[in-house]
C-alpha beads as a LAMMPS data file, in Angstrom:
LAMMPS data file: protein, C-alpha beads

107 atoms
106 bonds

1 atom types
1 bond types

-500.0 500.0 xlo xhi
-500.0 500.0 ylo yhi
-500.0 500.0 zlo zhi

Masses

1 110.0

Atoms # bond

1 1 1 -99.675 -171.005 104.739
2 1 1 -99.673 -167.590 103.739
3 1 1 -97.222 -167.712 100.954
4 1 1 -98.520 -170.665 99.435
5 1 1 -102.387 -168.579 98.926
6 1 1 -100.131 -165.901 98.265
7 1 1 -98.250 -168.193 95.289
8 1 1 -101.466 -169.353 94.412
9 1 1 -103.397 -166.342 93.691
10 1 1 -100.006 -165.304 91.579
11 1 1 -100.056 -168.591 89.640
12 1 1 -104.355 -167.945 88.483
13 1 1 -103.438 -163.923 87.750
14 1 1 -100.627 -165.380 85.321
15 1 1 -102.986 -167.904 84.091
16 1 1 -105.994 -165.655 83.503
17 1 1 -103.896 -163.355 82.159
18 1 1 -102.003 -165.199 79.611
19 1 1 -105.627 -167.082 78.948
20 1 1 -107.014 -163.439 78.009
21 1 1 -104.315 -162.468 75.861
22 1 1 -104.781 -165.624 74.280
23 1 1 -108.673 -165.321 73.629
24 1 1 -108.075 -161.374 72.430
25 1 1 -105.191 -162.886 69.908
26 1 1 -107.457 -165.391 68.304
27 1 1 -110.316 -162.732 67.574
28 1 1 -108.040 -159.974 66.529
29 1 1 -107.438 -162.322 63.468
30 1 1 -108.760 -162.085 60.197
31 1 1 -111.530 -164.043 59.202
32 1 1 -112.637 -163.616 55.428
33 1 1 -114.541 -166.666 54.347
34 1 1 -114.311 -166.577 50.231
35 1 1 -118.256 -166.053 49.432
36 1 1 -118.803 -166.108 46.008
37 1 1 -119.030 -162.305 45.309
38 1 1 -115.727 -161.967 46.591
39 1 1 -114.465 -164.289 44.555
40 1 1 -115.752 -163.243 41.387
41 1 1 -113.420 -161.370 38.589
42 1 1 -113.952 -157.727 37.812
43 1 1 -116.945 -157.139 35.542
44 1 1 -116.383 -154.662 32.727
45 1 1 -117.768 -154.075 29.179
46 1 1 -116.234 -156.326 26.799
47 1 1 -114.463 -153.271 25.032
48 1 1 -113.806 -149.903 26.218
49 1 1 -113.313 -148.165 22.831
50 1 1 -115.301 -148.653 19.846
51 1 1 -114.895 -146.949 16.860
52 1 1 -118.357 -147.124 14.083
53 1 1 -118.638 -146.673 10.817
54 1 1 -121.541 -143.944 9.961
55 1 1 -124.632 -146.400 10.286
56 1 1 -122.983 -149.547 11.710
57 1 1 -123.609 -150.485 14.845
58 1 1 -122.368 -152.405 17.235
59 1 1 -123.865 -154.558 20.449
60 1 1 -122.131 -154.199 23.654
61 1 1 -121.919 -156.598 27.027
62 1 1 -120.636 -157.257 29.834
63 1 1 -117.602 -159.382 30.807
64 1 1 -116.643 -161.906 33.533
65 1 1 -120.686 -160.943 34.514
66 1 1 -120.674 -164.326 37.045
67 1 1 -122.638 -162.601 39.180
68 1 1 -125.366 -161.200 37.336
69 1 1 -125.170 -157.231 36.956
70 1 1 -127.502 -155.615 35.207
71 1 1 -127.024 -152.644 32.737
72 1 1 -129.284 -149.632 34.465
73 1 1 -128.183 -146.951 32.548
74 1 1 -125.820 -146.548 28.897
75 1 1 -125.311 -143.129 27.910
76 1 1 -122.399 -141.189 25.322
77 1 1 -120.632 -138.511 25.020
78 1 1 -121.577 -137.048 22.074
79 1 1 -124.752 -137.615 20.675
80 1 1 -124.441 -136.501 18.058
81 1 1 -121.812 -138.894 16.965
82 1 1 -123.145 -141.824 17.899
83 1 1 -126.553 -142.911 19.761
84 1 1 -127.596 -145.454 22.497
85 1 1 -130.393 -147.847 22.002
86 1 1 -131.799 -151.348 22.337
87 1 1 -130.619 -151.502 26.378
88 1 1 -131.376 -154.878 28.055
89 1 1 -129.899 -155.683 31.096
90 1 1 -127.663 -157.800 29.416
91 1 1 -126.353 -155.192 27.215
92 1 1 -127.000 -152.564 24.425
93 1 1 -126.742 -151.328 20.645
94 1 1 -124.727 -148.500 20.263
95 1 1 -125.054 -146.955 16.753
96 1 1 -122.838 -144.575 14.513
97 1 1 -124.511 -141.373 13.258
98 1 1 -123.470 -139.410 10.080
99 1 1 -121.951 -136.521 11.259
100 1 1 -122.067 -133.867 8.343
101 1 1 -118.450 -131.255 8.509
102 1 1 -118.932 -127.897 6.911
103 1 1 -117.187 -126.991 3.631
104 1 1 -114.571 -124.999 3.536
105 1 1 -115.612 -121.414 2.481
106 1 1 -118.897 -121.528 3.492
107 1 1 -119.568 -119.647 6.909

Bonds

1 1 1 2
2 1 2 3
3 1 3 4
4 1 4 5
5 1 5 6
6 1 6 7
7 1 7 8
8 1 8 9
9 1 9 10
10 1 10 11
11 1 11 12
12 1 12 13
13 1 13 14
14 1 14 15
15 1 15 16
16 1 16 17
17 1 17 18
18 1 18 19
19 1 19 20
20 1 20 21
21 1 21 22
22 1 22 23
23 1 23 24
24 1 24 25
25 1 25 26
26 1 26 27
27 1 27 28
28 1 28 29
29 1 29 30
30 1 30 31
31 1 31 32
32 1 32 33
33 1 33 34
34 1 34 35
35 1 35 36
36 1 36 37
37 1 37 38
38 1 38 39
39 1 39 40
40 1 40 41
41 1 41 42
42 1 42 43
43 1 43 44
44 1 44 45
45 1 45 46
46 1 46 47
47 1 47 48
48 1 48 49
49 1 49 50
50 1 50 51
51 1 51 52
52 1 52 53
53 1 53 54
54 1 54 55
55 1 55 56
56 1 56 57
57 1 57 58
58 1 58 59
59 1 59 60
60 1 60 61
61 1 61 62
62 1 62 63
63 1 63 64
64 1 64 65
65 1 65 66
66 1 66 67
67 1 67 68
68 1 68 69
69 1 69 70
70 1 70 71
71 1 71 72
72 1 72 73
73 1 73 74
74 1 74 75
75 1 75 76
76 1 76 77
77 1 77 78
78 1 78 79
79 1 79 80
80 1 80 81
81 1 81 82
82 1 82 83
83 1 83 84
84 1 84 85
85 1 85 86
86 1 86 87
87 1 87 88
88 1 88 89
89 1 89 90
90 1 90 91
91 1 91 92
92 1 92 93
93 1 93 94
94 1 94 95
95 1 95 96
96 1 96 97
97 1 97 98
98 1 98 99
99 1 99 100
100 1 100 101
101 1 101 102
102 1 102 103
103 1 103 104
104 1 104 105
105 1 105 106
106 1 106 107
């Protein structure tokens, strides 16, 4: 009688034991559902280098924008070469400015 409580009790440790490995397995996976934003391509502006004429001007947007970023803030370099204006949150104007080079000679 003894040995079979004994075999028993043995048998429900192995159980429990292989039934808790088991449960720890299955929530130690990964579980990523694909939500939209995750999903959705990089978003960058549509060029990275412009070069402007003096006075032309050029607007300037986003790309792969599925998700609906806004432009908060559009800023360069050198102002003095070329100037920032007309920001929606869609995009913005970015403008060429004359930039005048001293003459040669002339201090």
């Amino acid at each position: 009688m003894y040995q079979f409580t004994c075999r028993n009790r043995h048998l429900l440790k192995r159980f429990m034991a292989a039934a808790l490995s088991a449960v720890v397995m299955c929530t130690s996976l990964p579980y990523a559902p694909q939500t939209a934003r995750a999903a959705a391509p990089y978003v960058s502006l549509r060029t990275r280098f412009k070069t402007l004429q003096a006075g032309q001007s050029n607007w300037m947007t986003l790309k792969n924008n599925t998700i609906g970023w806004k432009i908060t803030k559009a800023a360069t370099d050198d102002r003095t070469i070329a100037m920032v204006y007309g920001r929606k949150e869609d995009g913005f104007m970015i403008k060429g400015k004359f930039v005048e080079e001293p003459r040669p000679g002339k201090a």
